[in-house]
RODO-2510 file (C-alpha; in nm, 4 decimals, decimal comma):
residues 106
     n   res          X          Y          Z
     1     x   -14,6006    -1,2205   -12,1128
     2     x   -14,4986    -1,4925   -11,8971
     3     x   -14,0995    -1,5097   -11,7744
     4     x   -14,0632    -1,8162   -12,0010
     5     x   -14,1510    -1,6011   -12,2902
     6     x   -13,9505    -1,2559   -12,2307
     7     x   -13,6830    -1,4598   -12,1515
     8     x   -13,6482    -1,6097   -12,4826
     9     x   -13,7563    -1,2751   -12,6528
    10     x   -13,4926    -1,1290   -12,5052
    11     x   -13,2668    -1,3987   -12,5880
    12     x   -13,3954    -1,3184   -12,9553
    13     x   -13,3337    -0,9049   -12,9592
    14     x   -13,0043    -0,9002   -12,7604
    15     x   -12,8515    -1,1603   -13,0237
    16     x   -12,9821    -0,9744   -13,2861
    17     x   -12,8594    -0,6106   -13,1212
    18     x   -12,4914    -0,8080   -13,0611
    19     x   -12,5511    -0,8990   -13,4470
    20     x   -12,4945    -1,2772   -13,4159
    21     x   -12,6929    -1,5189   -13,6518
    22     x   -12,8866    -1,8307   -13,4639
    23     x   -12,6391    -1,9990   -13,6460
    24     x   -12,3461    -1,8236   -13,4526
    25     x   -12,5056    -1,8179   -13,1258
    26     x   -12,5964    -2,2036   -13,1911
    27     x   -12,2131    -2,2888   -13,2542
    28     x   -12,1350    -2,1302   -12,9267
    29     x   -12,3712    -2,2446   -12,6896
    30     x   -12,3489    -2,6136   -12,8087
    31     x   -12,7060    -2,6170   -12,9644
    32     x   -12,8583    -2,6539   -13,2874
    33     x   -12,9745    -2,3539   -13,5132
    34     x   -13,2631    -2,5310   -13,5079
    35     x   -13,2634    -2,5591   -13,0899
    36     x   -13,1874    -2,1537   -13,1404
    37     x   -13,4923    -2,1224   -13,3332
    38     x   -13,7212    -2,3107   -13,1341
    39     x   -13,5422    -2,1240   -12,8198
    40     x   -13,6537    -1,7752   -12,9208
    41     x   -14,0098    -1,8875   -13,0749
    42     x   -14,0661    -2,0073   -12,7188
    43     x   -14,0691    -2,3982   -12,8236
    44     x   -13,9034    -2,4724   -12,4754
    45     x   -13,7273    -2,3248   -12,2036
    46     x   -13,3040    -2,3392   -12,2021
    47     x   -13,1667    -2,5186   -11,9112
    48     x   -12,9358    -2,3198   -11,6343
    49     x   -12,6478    -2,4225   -11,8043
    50     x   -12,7850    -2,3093   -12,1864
    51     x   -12,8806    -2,0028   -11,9834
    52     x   -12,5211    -1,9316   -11,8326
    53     x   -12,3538    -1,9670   -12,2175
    54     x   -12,5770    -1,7578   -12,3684
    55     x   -12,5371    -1,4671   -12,0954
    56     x   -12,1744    -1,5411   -12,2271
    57     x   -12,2136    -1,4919   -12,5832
    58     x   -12,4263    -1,2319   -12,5057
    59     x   -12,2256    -1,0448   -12,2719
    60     x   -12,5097    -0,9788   -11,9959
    61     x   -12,6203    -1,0948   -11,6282
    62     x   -12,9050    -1,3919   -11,6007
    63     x   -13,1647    -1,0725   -11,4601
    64     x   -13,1200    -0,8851   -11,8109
    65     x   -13,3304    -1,1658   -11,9521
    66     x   -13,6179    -1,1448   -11,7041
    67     x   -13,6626    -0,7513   -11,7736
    68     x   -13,9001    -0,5675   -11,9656
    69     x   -13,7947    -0,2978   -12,1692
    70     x   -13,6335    -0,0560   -11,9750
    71     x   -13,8250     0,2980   -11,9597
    72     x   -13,5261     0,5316   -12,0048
    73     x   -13,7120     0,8313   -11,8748
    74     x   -13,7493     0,6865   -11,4759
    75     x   -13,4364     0,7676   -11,2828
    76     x   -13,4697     0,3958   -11,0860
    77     x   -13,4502     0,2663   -11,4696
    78     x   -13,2496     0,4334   -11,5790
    79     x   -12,9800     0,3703   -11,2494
    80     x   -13,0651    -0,0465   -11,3153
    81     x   -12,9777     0,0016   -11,6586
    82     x   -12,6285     0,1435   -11,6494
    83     x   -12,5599    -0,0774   -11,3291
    84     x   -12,6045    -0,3977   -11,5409
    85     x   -12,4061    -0,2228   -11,8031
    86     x   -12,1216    -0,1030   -11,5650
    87     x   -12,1134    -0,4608   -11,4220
    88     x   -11,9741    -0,5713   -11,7249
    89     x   -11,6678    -0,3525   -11,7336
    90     x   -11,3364    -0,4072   -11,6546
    91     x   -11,1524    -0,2326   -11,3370
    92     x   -10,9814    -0,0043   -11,6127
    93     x   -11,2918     0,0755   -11,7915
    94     x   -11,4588     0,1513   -11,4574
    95     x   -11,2007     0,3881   -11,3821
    96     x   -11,2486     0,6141   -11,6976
    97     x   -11,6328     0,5895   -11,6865
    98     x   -11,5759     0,7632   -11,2569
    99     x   -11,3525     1,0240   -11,4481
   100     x   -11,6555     1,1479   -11,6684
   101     x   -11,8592     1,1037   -11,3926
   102     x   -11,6858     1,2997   -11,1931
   103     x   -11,6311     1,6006   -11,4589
   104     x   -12,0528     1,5865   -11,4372
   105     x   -12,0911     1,6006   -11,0719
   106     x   -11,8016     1,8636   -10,9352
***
């Protein structure tokens, strides 16, 4: 699988795990459903700025397109995977997430 290809298959299972239609994500990122549709059946490749509004929508970092499925059972994967998922937090949110850290690790 090329990075043209996961990229739009990702594009494809993260809108459908953030349960937004093609429609939805379409009305957001200034396409049509039809441009949505042809996006995720690998028709073409989105532009930088396409790219950068549906990380947006999404709620995820340009690099979370380009990855394979994580394996959840390597500890390198597993550390990637919550760092993308931390980066997305808010100061406050970090701070809770360090407290039940911390009640793991003392």
């Amino acid at each position: 699988m090329g990075i043209q290809e996961l990229g739009n298959f990702n594009i494809k299972r993260l809108r459908k795990k953030a349960g937004i239609t093609q429609e939805e994500l379409a009305e957001k990122i200034g396409l049509t459903p039809q441009g949505v549709s042809n996006l995720e059946r690998n028709k073409y490749m989105a532009n930088a700025e396409t790219l950068d509004k549906i990380c947006e929508v999404l709620n995820i970092t340009p690099d979370v397109l380009c990855r394979k499925s994580i394996s959840k059972s390597s500890k390198s994967d597993l550390l990637l995977h919550i760092n993308s998922d931390l980066e997305k937090l808010s100061p406050d949110q970090l701070k809770q997430i360090l407290k039940i850290i911390e009640t793991f690790t003392e």
